[in-house]
C-alpha positions as CSV (number, residue, x, y, z in Angstrom):
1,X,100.1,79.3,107.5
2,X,100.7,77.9,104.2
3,X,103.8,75.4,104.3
4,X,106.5,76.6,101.9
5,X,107.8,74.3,98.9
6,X,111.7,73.6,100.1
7,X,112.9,72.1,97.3
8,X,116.6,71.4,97.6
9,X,118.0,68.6,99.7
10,X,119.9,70.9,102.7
11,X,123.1,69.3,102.0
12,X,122.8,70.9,98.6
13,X,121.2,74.1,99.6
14,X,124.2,74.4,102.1
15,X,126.8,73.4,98.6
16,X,125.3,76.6,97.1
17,X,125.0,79.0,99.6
18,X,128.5,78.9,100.6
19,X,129.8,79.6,97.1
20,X,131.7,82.5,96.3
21,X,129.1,84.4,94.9
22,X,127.6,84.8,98.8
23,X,130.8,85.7,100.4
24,X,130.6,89.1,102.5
25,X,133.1,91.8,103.2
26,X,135.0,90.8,106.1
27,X,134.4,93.0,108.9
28,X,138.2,94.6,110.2
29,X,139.0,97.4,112.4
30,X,138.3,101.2,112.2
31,X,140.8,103.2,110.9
32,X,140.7,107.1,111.4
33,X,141.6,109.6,109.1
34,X,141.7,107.0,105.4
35,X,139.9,108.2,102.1
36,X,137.2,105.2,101.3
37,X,135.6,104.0,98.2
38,X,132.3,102.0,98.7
39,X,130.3,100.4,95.7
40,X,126.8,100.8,96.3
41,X,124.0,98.3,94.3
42,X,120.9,98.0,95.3
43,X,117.4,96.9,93.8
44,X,113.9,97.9,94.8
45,X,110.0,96.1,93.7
46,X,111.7,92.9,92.8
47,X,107.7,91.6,93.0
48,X,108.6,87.7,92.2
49,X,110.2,88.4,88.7
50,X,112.6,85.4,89.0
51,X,112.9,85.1,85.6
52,X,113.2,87.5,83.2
53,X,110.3,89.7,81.9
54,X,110.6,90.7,78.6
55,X,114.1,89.9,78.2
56,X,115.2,92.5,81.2
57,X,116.3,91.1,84.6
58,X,116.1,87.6,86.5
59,X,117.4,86.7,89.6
60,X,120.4,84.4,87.8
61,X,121.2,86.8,85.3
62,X,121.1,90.1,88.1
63,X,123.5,87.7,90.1
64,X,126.1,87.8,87.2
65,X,126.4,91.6,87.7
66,X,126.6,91.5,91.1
67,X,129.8,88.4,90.9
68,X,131.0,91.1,88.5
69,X,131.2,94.0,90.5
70,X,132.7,92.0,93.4
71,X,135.5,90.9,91.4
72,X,136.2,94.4,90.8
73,X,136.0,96.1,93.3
74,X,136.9,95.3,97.5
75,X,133.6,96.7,99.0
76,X,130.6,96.3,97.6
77,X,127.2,96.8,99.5
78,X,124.3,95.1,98.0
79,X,120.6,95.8,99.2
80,X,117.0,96.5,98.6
81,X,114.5,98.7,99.2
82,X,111.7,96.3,99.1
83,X,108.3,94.2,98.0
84,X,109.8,91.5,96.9
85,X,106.9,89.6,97.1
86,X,103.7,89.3,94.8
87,X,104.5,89.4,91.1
88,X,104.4,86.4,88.4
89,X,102.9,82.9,89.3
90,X,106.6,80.9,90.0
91,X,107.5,83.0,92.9
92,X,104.2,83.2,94.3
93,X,103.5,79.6,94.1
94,X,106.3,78.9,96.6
95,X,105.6,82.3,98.7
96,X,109.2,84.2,97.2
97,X,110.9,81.3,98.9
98,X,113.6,80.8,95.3
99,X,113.6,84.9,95.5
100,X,115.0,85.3,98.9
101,X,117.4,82.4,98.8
102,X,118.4,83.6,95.8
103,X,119.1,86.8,97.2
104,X,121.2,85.3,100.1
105,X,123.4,83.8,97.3
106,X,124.3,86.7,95.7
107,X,125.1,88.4,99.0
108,X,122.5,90.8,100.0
109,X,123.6,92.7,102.9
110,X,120.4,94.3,104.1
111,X,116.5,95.1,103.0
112,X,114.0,96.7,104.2
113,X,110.3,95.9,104.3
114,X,107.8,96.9,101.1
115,X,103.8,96.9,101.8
116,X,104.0,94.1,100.0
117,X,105.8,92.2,102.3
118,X,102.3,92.3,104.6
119,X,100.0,90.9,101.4
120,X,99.9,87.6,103.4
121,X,99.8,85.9,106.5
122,X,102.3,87.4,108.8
123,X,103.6,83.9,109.5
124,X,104.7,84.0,106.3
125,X,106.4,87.5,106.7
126,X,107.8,85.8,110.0
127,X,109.1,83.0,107.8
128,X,110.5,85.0,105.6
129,X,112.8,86.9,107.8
130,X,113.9,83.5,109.3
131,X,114.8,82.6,105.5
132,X,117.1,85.4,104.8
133,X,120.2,85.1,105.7
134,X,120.9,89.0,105.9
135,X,119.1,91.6,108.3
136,X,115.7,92.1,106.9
137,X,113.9,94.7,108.6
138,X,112.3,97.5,109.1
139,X,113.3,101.0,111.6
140,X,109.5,102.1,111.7
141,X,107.5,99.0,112.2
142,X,107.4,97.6,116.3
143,X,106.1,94.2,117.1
144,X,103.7,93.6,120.1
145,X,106.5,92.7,122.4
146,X,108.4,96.0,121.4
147,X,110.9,94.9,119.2
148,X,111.4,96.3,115.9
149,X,110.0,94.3,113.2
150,X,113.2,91.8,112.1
151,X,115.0,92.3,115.2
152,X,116.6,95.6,114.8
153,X,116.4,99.1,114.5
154,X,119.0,99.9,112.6
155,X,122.5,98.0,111.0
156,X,126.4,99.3,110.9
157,X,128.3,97.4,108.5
158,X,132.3,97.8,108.5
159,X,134.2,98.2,105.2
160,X,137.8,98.5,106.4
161,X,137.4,101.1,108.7
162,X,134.4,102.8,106.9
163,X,131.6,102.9,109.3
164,X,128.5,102.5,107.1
165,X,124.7,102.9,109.2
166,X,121.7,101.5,107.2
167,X,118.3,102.0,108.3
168,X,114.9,100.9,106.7
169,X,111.4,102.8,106.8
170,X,108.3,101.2,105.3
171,X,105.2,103.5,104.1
172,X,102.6,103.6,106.2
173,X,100.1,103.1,103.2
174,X,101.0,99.6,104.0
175,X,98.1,100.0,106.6
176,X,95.9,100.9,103.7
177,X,96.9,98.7,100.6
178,X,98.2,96.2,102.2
179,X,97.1,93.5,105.0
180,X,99.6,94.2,108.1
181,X,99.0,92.0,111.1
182,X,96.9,94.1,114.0
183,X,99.4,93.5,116.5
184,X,101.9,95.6,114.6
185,X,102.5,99.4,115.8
186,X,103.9,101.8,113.0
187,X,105.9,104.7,113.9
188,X,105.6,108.1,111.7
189,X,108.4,107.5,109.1
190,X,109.9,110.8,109.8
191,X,110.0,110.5,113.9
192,X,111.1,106.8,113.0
193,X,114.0,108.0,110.4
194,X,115.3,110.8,112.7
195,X,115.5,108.7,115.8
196,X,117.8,106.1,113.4
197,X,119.5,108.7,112.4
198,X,120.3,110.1,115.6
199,X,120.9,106.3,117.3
200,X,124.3,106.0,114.0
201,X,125.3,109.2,114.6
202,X,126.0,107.7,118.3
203,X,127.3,104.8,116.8
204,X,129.6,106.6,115.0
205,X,128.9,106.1,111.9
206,X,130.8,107.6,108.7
207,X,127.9,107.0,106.2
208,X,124.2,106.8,106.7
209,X,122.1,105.1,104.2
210,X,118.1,104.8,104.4
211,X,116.2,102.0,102.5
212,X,112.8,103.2,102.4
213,X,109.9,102.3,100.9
214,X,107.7,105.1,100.4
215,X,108.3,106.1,97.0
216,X,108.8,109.7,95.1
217,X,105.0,109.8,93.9
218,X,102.8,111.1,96.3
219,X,99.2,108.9,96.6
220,X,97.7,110.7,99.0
221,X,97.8,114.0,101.5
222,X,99.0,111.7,104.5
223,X,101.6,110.5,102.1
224,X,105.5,110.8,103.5
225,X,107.8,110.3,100.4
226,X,111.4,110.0,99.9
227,X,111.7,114.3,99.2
228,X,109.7,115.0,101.7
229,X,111.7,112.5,104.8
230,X,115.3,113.8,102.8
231,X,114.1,117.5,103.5
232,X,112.6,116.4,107.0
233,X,115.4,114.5,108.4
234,X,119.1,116.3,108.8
235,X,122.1,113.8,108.6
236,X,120.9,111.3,105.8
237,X,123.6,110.5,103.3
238,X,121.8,108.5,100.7
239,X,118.2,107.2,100.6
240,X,117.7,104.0,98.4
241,X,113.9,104.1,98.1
242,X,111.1,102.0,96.5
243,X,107.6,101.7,96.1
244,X,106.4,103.9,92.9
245,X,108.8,102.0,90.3
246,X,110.4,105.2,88.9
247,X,112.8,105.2,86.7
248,X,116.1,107.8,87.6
249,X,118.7,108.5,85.0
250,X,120.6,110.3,87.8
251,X,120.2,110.9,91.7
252,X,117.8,113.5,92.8
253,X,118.9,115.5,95.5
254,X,117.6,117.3,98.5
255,X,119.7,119.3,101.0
256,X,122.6,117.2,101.1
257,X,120.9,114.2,100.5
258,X,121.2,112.0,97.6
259,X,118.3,110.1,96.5
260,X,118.2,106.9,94.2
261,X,116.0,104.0,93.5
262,X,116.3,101.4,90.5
263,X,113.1,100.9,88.9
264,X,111.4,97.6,89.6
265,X,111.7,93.8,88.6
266,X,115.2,93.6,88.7
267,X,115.3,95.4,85.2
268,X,117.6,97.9,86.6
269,X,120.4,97.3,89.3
270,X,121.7,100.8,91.1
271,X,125.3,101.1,90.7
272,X,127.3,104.1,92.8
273,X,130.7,104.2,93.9
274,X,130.8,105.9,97.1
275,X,134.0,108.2,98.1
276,X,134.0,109.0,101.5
277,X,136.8,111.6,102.9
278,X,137.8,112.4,106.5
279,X,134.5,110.7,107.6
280,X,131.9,112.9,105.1
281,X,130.5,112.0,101.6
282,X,133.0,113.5,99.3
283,X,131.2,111.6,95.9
284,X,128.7,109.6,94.7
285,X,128.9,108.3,90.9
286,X,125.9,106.9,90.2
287,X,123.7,105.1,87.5
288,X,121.2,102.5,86.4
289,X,122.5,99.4,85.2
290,X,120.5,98.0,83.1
291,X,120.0,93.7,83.1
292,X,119.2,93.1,79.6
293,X,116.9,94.0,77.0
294,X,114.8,92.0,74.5
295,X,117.7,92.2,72.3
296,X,121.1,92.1,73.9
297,X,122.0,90.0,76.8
298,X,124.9,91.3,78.3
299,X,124.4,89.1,81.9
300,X,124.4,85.6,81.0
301,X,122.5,83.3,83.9
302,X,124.7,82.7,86.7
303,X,125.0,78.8,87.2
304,X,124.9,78.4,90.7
305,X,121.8,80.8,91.0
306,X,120.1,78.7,88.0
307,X,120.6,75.4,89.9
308,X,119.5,77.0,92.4
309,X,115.6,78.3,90.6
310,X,115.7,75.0,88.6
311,X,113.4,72.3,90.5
312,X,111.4,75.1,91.3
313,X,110.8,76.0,88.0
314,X,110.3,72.1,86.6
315,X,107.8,72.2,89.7
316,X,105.9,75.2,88.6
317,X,106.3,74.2,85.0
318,X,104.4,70.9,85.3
319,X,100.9,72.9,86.1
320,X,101.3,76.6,85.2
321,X,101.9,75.8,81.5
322,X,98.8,74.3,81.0
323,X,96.6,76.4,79.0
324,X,93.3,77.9,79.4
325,X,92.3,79.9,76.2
326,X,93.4,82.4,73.5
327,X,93.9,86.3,73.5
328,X,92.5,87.1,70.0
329,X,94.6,90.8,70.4
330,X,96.9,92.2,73.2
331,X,95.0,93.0,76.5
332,X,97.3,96.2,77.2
333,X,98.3,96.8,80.6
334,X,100.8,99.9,79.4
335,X,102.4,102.0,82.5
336,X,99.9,100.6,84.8
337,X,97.1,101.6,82.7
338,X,94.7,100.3,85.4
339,X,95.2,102.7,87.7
340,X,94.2,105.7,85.2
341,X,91.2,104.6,82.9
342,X,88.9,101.7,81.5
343,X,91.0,99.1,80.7
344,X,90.4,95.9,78.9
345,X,91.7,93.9,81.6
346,X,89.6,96.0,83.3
347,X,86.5,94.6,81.9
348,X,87.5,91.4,81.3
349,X,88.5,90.9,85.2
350,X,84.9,92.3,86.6
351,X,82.7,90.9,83.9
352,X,84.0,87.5,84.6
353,X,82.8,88.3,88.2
354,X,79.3,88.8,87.5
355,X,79.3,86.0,84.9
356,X,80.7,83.5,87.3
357,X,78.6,84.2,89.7
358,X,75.1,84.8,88.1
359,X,75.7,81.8,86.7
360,X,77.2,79.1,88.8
361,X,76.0,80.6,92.1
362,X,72.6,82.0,90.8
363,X,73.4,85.0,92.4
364,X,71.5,88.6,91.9
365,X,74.3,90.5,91.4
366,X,73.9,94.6,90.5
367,X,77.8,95.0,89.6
368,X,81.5,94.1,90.1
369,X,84.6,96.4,91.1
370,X,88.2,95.7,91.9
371,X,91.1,97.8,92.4
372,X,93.3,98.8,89.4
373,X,96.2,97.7,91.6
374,X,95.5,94.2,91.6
375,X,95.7,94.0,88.0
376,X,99.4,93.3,87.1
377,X,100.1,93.2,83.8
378,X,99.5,92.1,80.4
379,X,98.0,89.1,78.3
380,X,99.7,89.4,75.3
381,X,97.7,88.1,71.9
382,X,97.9,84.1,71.7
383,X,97.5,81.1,74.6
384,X,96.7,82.0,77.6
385,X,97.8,79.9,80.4
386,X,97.5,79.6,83.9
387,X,100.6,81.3,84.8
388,X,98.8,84.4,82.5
389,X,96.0,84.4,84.6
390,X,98.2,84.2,87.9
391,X,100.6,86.8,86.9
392,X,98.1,89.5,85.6
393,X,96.1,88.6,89.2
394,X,99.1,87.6,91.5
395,X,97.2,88.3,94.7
396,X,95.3,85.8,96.9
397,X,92.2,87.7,97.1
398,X,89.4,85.4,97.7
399,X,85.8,87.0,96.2
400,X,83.1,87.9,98.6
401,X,79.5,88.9,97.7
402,X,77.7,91.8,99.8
403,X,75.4,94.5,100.0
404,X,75.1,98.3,100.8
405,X,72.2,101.0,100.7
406,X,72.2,103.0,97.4
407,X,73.0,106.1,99.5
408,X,76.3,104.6,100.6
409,X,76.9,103.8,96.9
410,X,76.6,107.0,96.5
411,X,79.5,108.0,99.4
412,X,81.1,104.8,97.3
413,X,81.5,106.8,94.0
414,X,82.3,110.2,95.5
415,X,85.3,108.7,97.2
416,X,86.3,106.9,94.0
417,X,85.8,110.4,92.0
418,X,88.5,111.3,94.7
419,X,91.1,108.7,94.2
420,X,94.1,110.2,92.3
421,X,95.1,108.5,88.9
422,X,97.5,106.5,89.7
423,X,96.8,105.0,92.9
424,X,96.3,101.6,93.1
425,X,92.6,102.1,94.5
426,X,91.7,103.7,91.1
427,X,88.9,100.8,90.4
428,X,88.1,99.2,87.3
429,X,84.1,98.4,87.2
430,X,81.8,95.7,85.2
431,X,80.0,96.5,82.2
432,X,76.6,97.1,84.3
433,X,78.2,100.8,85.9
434,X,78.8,103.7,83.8
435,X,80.2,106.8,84.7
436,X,82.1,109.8,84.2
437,X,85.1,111.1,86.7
438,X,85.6,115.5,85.6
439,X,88.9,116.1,86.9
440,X,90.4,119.8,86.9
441,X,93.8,119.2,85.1
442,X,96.9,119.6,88.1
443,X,94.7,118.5,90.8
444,X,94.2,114.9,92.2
445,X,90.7,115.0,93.0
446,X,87.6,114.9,90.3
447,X,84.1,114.5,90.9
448,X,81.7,111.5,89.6
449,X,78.7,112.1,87.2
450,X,76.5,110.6,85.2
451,X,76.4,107.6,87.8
452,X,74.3,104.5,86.4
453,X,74.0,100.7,87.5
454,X,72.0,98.8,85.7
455,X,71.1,101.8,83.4
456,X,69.6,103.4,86.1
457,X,71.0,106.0,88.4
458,X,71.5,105.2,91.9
459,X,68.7,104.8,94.7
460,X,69.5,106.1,97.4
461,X,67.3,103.8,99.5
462,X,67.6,100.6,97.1
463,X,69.3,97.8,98.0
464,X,72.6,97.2,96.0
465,X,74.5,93.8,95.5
466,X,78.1,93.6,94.8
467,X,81.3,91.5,94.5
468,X,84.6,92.5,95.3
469,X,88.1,91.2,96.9
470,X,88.1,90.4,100.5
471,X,91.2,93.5,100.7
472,X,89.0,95.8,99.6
473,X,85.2,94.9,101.5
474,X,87.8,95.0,104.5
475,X,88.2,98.6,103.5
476,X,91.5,98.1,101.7
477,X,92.7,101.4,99.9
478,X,90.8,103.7,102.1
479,X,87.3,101.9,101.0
480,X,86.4,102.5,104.4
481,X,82.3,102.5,103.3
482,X,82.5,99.2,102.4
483,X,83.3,98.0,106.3
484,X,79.8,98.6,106.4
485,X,78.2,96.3,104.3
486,X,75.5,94.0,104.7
487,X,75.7,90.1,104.4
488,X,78.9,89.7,103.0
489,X,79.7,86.3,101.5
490,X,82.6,84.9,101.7
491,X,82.5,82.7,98.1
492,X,85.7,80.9,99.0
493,X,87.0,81.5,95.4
494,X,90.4,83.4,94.2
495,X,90.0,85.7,91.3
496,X,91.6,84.0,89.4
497,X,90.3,81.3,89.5
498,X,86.8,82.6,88.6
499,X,89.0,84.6,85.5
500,X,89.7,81.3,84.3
501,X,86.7,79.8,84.3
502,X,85.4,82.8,82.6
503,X,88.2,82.5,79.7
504,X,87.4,78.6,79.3
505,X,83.6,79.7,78.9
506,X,84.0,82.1,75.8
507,X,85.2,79.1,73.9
508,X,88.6,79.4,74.7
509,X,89.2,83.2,73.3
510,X,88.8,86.3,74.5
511,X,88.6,89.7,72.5
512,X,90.0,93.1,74.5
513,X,87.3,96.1,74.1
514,X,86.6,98.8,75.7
515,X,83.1,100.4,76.0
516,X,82.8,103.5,77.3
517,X,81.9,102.6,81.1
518,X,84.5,104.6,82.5
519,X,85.1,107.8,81.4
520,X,88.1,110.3,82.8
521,X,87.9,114.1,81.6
522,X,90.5,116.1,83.1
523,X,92.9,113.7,83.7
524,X,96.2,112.3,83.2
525,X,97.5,109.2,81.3
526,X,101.1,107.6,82.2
C-alpha cells in the first residue's frame, strides 16, 4: 500500500473538523402523524476536482453552499453517489485524502461506492472508509468474511421524527472497468436494492433513498441502470445516482420513483426540499445548483475548507507546476471525445508509446492502443505541465509490452467494432493501425473494415507485438482476448510518464492532428 500524505498536525485537523460547518442533525425521537420538510443535496463523480475546473466547483467553494443551506433550513441531508477518486493530479497525488476530509467537514452524511473507488489497491479503498467520518458503503458489494463492503447494508437517519433509509448500490461494471479486489462478492444490483428496500421498510422507515452508481446511460446489454432498478424495485422514494455524468434540468421519474443525479466535478450540487406527509412523499422540489461559472462567482471559498486544501496544495505546487513543453493549439477533449472517434489526444497518447519504446527500449513494436476512458481531459494551447500530463492521464497504469497471434487480433478488432460509442473501452490506436468501424445509425454495435497494421492487413498466423495498460492486458473493459497474450512485459513505466518524455522530445511543443486512422461511419458524436 502506498502511505498517504497527512498533512495537518492532528491537533489542527481535530480544530477544523469540529467547526460548525461539520455539525450533523441531531438525532431526536419519532414522532407519528407530523408533516416533514427534508433538504436533500447531494453530489455524484466528484473525480479529485478539488479545486475548481474551469471556474465551476471546488471543494471550498461547494462547502459555502452547503454552510448556506444549513443556515437556512433545520434538516439538511448531504450525500454522494460516488467516484470520488481519480481526476486532476492534487487529489491523486495524496490518494483523495484532502477530498474526503474535506467532505467530512462540510458534513456528508452518507456515500456510496463508484467503480472508481476500486482503481487502486484495496488497502487504499480500506483506508479510505477509515478516513471518512460518515458511513461509506455500499448495499451490493460483500467482503470475504460476509460483511457488506463499509460495514453496513443499509443507514436510517432521524430528522425529528422523519425516518429517512439510505442505501447504496455500485454497478457491477466495476468488475469490468475497474480493478476490484478478488476477494470481493457482488450481489445483482436489483436482488441487492430490493432486499435494502425490504430490510427499511422493517425498519420503519418514512423515506427511502438509493445512492447508486450505475448511471442513466446504458454501456452494455448486462448493464442495470438507474430506470431500469426504479422500474425493477417497488418502494424506492428517490434514487440519487452517478456514474454517466448527466446533466438533469429536472427529476426523471419512473413509477413513483424520482430520479436525480448532479452532473460531475462538483459543478453542480442537487438541491430538493423533501415534504413528507403522514409517512409518504407528498413533494419533491428539485434542481441543479450550479457552483460557479467562468464568469460569476457566486460561492466564494469557504475558509476553513481552504486551510484545510492549503499545505496540500503548496505540496503539490512545488513539483506539478514544473513544466514540460508547449501545446502549439488546443488538444480537444470535448464531451469525452475519446470515447467516440480519433482524437488528438488520442494520437498523441499511443504514438508516444511506440516512440518511447522503439527508442529507449529498442523494442519491435507493431502498434499501441489504450482505452478512450483513460484519457481525461484537455491540454489547452500553451505550457504544459506536469499536472497536464497527470490530469489528462490520472490513472496509475503502468505500460506492459506483449504479444498475440494475428488471428486473435483479428477477434481484437471485431470486439472493438462492437464496443458502443461512448463506453470507456472505445480505444484510441497509434498512427501504425488504420481502420474503419460501419455502424448502422440507432444501434450500438458496428463492424471493423479495412483493418491495417503496419500498412498491411492482418496475418492471421503472424506474430503481433503491442503495448498497452496493465488494466486492459488484464482484460479490463471486457478485453477478455488479451488475457491470452504471449510474453507480456511488465515495463515498470506509468503512462504518463512515457507522455512526458515524449512531449520533452518534440522540442518542447506538440501540434494536435488528426490523420485519418480511425474512422466511425454510422455513428454518433456527443
Amino acid at each position: 500500500m502506498k502511505r498517504l500524505f497527512r498533512i495537518l498536525p492532528l491537533a489542527a485537523l481535530i480544530s477544523l473538523l469540529v467547526s460548525p460547518l461539520s455539525a450533523r442533525p441531531v438525532q431526536e425521537a419519532d414522532s407519528a402523524g407530523k408533516n416533514y420538510e427534508l433538504v436533500l443535496l447531494h453530489t455524484n463523480d466528484h473525480h479529485g476536482a478539488v479545486l475548481p475546473i474551469n471556474g465551476q466547483g471546488g471543494l471550498a467553494e461547494v462547502a459555502s453552499f452547503v454552510k448556506q443551506v444549513r443556515a437556512e433550513n433545520p434538516y439538511v441531508l448531504l450525500v454522494d453517489a460516488g467516484d470520488i477518486n481519480t481526476g486532476p493530479a492534487l487529489s491523486n497525488m495524496f490518494s483523495a485524502e484532502p477530498d474526503f476530509l474535506a467532505y467530512d467537514m462540510m458534513g456528508y452524511d452518507a456515500a456510496t461506492m463508484g467503480n472508481h473507488e476500486f482503481d487502486k489497491d484495496h488497502s487504499q479503498l480500506l483506508h479510505q472508509i477509515d478516513l471518512a467520518n460518515f458511513p461509506f458503503f455500499s448495499s451490493n458489494i460483500k467482503t470475504a468474511d460476509g460483511q457488506f463492503l463499509g460495514g453496513r447494508q443499509y443507514l436510517i437517519k432521524n430528522y425529528g421524527g422523519l425516518r429517512v433509509g439510505l442505501f447504496g448500490i455500485t454497478t457491477l461494471r466495476s468488475r469490468v472497468i475497474a480493478s476490484p479486489d478478488r476477494s470481493l462478492a457482488w450481489l445483482n444490483e436489483i436482488d441487492a436494492a430490493r432486499a435494502a428496500v425490504e430490510a427499511l421498510k422493517k425498519e420503519g422507515a418514512d423515506l427511502i433513498i438509493g445512492l447508486t452508481h450505475i448511471g442513466d446511460v446504458k454501456e452494455g446489454p448486462d448493464h442495470i441502470i438507474s430506470p431500469e432498478l426504479a422500474a425493477a424495485v417497488p418502494g424506492i422514494d428517490i434514487i440519487v445516482d452517478g456514474h454517466s455524468h448527466s446533466y438533469f434540468e429536472a427529476p426523471k421519474k419512473v413509477g413513483n420513483t424520482y430520479i436525480v443525479t448532479a452532473n460531475e466535478w462538483g459543478k453542480y450540487v442537487g438541491y430538493g426540499k423533501i415534504t413528507v406527509k403522514n409517512g409518504t412523499l407528498a413533494g419533491f422540489d428539485w434542481r441543479p445548483e450550479q457552483i460557479n461559472t467562468a464568469e460569476t462567482q457566486t460561492y466564494a471559498p469557504n475558509a476553513a475548507v481552504s486551510a484545510l486544501l492549503a499545505p496540500y496544495i503548496e505540496k503539490a505546487n512545488a513539483s506539478l507546476k514544473e513544466v514540460v513543453g508547449e501545446a502549439a493549439e488546443d488538444f480537444i477533449f470535448g464531451n469525452r471525445l475519446t470515447r467516440y472517434q480519433e482524437t488528438a489526444l488520442g494520437n498523441l497518447v499511443t504514438d508516444a508509446n511506440v516512440w518511447y519504446f522503439k527508442t529507449a527500449f529498442n523494442q519491435d513494436i507493431d502498434f499501441a492502443f489504450h482505452n478512450g476512458g483513460n484519457i481525461r481531459a484537455a491540454l489547452p494551447k500553451g505550457p504544459i505541465t506536469q499536472e497536464s500530463v497527470l490530469t489528462l492521464l490520472p490513472f496509475e497504469n503502468y505500460l506492459f509490452i506483449a504479444s498475440l497471434k494475428g488471428s486473435a487480433i483479428i477477434e481484437l478488432f471485431d470486439f472493438i467494432g462492437a464496443i458502443p460509442q461512448g463506453a470507456g473501452g472505445f480505444p484510441q490506436f497509434s498512427k501504425e493501425v488504420r481502420f474503419t468501424i460501419d455502424k448502422t445509425p440507432g444501434q450500438d454495435s458496428g463492424v471493423v473494415r479495412d483493418l491495417t497494421i503496419g500498412g498491411a492487413p492482418v496475418d492471421p498466423d503472424r506474430t503481433y507485438r503491442f503495448c498497452t495498460n496493465d488494466y486492459l492486458l488484464a482484460g479490463g473493459d471486457g478485453y477478455t482476448v488479451l488475457t491470452r497474450s504471449e510474453d507480456p512485459f511488465n515495463t515498470s513505466l506509468l503512462l504518463s510518464y512515457v507522455v512526458i518524455e515524449y512531449i520533452k522530445a518534440q522540442g518542447g511543443v506538440i501540434s494536435p492532428s488528426l490523420d485519418g486512422r480511425l474512422t466511425v461511419t454510422g455513428g454518433a458524436t456527443p
